[in-house]
Every structure is written in structure tokens, then in C-alpha cells.
C-alpha positions in Angstrom: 100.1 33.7 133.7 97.6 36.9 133.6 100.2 38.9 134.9 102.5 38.2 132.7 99.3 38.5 129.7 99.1 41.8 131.1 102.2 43.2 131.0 102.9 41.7 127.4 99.2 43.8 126.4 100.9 46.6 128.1 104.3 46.3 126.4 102.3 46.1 122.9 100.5 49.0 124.0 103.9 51.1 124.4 105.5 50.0 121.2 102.2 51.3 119.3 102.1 54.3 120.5 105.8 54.6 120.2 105.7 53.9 116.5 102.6 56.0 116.0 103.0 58.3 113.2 106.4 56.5 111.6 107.0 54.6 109.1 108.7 51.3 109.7 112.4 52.6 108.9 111.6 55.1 111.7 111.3 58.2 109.9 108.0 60.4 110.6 105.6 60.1 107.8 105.5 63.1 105.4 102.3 64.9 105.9 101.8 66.9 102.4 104.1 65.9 99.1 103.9 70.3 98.6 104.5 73.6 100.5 103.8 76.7 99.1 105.1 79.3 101.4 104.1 82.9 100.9 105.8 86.0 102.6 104.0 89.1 102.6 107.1 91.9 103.7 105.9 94.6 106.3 102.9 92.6 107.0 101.7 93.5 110.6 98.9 91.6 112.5 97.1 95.0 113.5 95.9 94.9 110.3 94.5 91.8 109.4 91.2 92.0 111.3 90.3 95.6 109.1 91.9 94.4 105.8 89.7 93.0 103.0 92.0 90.2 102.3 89.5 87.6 101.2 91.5 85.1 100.2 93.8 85.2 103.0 90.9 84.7 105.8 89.5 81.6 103.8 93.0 80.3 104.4 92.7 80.9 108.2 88.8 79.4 108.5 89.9 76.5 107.0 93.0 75.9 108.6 94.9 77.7 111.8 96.7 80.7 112.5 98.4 83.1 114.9 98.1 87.1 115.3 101.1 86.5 117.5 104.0 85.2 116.0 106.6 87.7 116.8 109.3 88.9 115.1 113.1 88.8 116.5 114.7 92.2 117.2 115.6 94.0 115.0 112.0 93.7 113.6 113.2 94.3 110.2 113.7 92.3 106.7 117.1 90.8 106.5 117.3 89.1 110.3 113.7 88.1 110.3 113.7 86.0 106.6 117.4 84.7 107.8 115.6 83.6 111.3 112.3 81.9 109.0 114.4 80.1 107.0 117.3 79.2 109.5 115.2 78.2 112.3 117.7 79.6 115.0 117.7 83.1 116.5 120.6 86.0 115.0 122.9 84.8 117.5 123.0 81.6 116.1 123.1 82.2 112.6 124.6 85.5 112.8 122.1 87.6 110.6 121.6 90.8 112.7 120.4 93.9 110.5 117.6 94.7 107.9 120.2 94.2 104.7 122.0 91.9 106.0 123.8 90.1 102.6 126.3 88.0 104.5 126.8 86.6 108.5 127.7 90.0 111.0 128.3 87.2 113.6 129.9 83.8 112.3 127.5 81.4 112.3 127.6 78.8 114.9 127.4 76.2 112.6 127.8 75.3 108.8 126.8 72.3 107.7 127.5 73.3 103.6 127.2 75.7 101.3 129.4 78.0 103.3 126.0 79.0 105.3 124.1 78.2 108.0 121.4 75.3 107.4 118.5 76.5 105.9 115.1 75.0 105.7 116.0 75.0 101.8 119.2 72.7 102.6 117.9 70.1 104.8 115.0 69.3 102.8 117.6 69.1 99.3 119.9 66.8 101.7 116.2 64.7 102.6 114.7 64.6 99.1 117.8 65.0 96.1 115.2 65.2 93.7 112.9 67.2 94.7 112.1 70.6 93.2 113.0 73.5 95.3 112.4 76.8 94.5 112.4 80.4 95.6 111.2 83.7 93.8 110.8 87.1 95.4 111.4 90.5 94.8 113.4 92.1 97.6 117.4 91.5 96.4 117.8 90.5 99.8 116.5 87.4 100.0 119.2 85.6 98.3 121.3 86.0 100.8 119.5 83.8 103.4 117.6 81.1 101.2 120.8 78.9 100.6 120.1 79.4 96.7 122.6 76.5 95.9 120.0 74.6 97.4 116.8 75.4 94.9 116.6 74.1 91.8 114.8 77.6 90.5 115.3 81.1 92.4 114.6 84.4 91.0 114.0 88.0 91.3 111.5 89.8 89.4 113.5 92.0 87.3 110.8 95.4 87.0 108.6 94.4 90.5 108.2 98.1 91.2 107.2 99.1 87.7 105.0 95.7 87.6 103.3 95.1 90.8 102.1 91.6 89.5 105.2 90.3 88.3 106.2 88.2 90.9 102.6 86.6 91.0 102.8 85.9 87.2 106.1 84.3 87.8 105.1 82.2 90.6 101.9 81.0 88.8 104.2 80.0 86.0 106.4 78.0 88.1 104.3 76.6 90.3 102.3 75.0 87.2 105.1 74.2 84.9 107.4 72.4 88.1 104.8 71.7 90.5 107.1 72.4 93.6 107.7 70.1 96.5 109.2 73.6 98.5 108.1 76.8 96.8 108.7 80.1 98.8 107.1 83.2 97.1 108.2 86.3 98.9 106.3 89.8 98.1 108.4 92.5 98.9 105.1 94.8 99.3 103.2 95.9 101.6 106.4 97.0 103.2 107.2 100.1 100.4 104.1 101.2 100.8 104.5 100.8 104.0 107.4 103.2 104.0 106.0 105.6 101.0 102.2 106.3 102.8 102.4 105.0 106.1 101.5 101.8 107.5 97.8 101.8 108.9 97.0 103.9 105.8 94.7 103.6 103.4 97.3 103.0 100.4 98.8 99.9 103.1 95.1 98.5 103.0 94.4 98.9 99.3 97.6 97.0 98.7 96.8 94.6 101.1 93.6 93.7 99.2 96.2 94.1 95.7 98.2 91.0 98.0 95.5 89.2 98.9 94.5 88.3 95.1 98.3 87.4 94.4 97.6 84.7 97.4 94.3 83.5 95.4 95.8 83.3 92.2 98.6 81.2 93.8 96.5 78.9 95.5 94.5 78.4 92.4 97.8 77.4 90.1 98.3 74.4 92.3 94.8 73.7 91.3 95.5 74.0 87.9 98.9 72.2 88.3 96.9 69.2 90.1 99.2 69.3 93.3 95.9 71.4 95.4 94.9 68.3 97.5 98.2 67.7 98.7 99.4 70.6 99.2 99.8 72.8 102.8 99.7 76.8 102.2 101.6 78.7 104.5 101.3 83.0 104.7 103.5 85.1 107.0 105.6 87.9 107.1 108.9 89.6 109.0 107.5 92.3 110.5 104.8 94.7 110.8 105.3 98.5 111.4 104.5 101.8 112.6 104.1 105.6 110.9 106.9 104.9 107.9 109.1 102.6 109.8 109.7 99.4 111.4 112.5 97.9 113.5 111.6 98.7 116.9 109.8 97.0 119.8 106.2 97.9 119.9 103.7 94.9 119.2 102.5 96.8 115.8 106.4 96.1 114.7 106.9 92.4 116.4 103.7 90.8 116.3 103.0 89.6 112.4 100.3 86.8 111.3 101.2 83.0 110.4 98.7 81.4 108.3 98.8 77.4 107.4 96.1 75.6 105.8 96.0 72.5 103.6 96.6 69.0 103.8 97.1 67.2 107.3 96.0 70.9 109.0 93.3 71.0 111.5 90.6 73.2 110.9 91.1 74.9 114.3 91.4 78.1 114.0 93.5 80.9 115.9 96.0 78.4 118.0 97.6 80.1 121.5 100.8 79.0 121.9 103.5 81.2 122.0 105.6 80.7 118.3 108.2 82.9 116.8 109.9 83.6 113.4 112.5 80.6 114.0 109.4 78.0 114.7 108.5 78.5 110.6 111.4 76.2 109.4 110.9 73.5 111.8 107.1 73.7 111.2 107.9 72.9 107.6 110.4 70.2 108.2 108.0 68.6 110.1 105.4 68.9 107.4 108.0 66.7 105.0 108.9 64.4 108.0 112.1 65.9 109.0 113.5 67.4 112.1 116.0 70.4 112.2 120.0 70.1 113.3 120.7 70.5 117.3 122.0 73.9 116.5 118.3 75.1 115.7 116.2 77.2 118.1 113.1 76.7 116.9 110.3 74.5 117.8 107.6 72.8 115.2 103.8 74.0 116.1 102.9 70.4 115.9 99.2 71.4 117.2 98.1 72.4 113.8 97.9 69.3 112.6 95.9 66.8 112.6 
């Protein structure tokens, strides 16, 4: 009779731990009810440790990062937002060049929307309701969000004349909608990047110009009411070198992923190896969801807590 007392104990024990962090129907529990997702373009991790980027660095004490996340090749725009969002490598979803405005290589899969599944999609197939939206300034990012899966997406229509444009917009938005997915994507520090080099002094000042965009964000989901359960997540494609990027040296590959927020330990700088394709599942995973078979990429489920 105690062995069989023991084994039931032991059988209870499994269950429990088996159904530990699901809710009864199965489904992992949602972590935050909001994502605010922030790209920087051109941002490269050599320069985080110099830059004065305030806002930014309370974002990493207070939650975890990586210098390390690296880029897929070629370390430029179009690939590397297509590989974020997609969660698969440009084999897969057949994004291969900086501009890239439609597949180069059919994708392997399409689930709807005449694209490959997007981070965007699956959440809109999860959650009908939510509200899903995307603003930015580089053209190109339409072309790799899935936009008939947003509810709002936009491009700032003077963000060169108006380097605060997109960060007006997104204040807007985030206060008057209060976003469940809400990717902001800076097109800058990438032109001056190109214009004055990167590791310059204009790449820094703008850096610092970036860095208040990030704390004006974070303060609109204050003012919205949606700050305490919310997770902030700020990355970028690719870093660079002299006036370029694309190529295969660390200061190109390597660029910074931030998360902080709800649910996230405050752990600091985490070492596991993550690439661009691991952003999409991370951020399923923050609403409960897991990616399609077809995906590449791998949550970093060591952030949280």
C-alpha cells in the first residue's frame, strides 16, 4: 500500500509540473497583455557601451539583454526585418537582399495573406481583436510586416525633414489604441550611418536623439495606463562599418536585443547564443503562442521569470 501511495505522490508530482505554466485548456499563459517593439536601423552593439543612451540602459538594468544577437547574412535592412518578423532564416522565407519588397526565393510556406507567417499574423489568427499595429519610416518595412494583419501601419510621410515624426506618431497611437503588438521602427541611425560614418560622432549624437524617442515611448504607455503590463523590446538589423554595412565582421552582425517589462527577470546581459529569427518566437511566447514547424527560430525563454 505505500508503494502504491508512492507512486500515486509521484504521478501527481509529474502532472504538476507538466501543467505548470498552462492554463487548464492547455494553452501557455500569456505573460504581458502589451509589446511595444522598437527597432533602431543600423544599430550596432560596438556602440552601446560609449553611447549616452539613457533611456535605453535603464531598459537593460532593469530587464536582460544581449550585445550578441547576430544578424543573418546579408547584414542589411530588408533580410534582417523579414527574418525578425518571420522567425525563419532567408532560406525559408525567401527574403535575401537589403530592399527586398517581395520573396527572391518562394517561401517555403504560406499560411495566408500570400506571405510567409509573420509574427503580425499568428498573433491576429490568436487574438481577432486585438489591436496590431506597425509604424516606421523606412518604405521597406511593409513589405515584411504582413500589413493585412495590423489594424494601423504607417509611414511617416516627411521623416527625413522631421526627425521626430515617427516618435510623435507612435506616442499618438500608442495612447489613443493602447496596442496589444505595436512595432515602431526608426529608420535612423542607419542614414547617418551612411551620411558620416558609423562610430562617428554624428552616429553617437543621433543615438542619444534615439534614445529620447525610446523614453518618450515608454512614457505614453504610462500615460495610456497599459505601463505595468507591458514588456519593451529594442533591437535592430544590423550594425556597420566606415559608411556601410552588409558584410561579415562582428561590428556589421552583432546588434543589441533589449527586453524589459512585465514577466522579465531582472538579469541582466543573458549568454546564450540568439539570432534575428529568435525575436518572433520570443514574442509569441510572451502572448502564449508558439510559432508554425516551418519556423527557425527559438524563444529565449531565460528572460523571464
Amino acid at each position: 500500500m505505500r508503494k502504491l501511495n508512492v507512486w500515486a505522490m509521484m504521478l501527481i508530482a509529474v502532472f504538476a509540473f507538466a501543467s505548470c505554466g498552462q492554463n487548464p485548456n492547455g494553452k501557455k499563459k500569456q505573460i504581458a497583455e502589451h509589446v511595444i517593439y522598437i527597432g533602431l536601423d543600423g544599430w550596432g552593439s560596438y556602440s552601446v557601451e560609449k553611447a549616452d543612451m539613457p533611456n535605453v540602459k535603464a531598459l537593460m538594468a532593469e530587464g536582460c539583454y544581449t550585445l550578441e544577437k547576430r544578424a543573418v547574412l546579408p547584414s542589411s535592412s530588408g533580410v534582417n526585418w523579414a527574418s525578425m518578423f518571420m522567425g525563419s532564416c532567408p532560406e525559408l522565407h525567401g527574403y535575401t537582399t537589403w530592399d527586398s519588397s517581395q520573396h527572391e526565393i518562394p517561401e517555403r510556406v504560406i499560411l495566408k495573406n500570400n506571405i510567409f507567417p509573420t509574427m503580425f499574423q499568428l498573433l491576429r489568427d490568436a487574438q481577432p481583436e486585438a489591436e496590431i499595429g506597425c509604424l516606421y519610416e523606412w518604405s521597406g518595412i511593409k513589405y515584411v510586416v504582413d500589413t493585412l494583419s495590423t489594424n494601423y501601419h504607417a509611414q511617416t510621410p516627411k521623416g527625413k525633414e522631421y526627425t521626430d515624426e515617427l516618435c510623435k506618431m507612435s506616442v499618438q497611437y500608442i495612447k489613443e489604441k493602447k496596442p496589444v503588438l505595436g512595432a515602431f521602427i526608426f529608420d535612423n541611425p542607419d542614414h547617418v550611418g551612411h551620411a558620416d560614418g558609423h562610430d562617428t560622432p554624428a552616429y553617437y549624437a543621433n543615438l542619444t536623439e534615439l534614445d529620447s524617442y525610446v523614453g518618450e515611448i515608454v512614457q505614453a504607455t504610462k500615460d495610456a495606463g497599459i505601463y505595468e503590463n507591458c514588456i519593451f523590446i529594442v533591437t535592430s538589423d544590423h550594425g556597420g562599418i566606415n559608411r556601410g554595412h552588409g558584410g561579415k565582421t562582428l561590428e556589421e552582425i552583432n546588434t543589441p536585443f533589449i527586453i524589459a517589462g512585465k514577466g522579465i527577470k531582472k538579469g541582466g546581459e543573458f549568454q546564450e547564443s540568439m539570432m534575428q529569427f529568435d525575436c518572433a518566437p520570443t514574442v509569441l511566447h510572451i502572448f502564449g503562442l508558439e510559432g508554425p514547424q516551418v519556423w527557425t527560430g527559438r524563444a529565449m525563454t531565460q528572460v523571464f521569470e
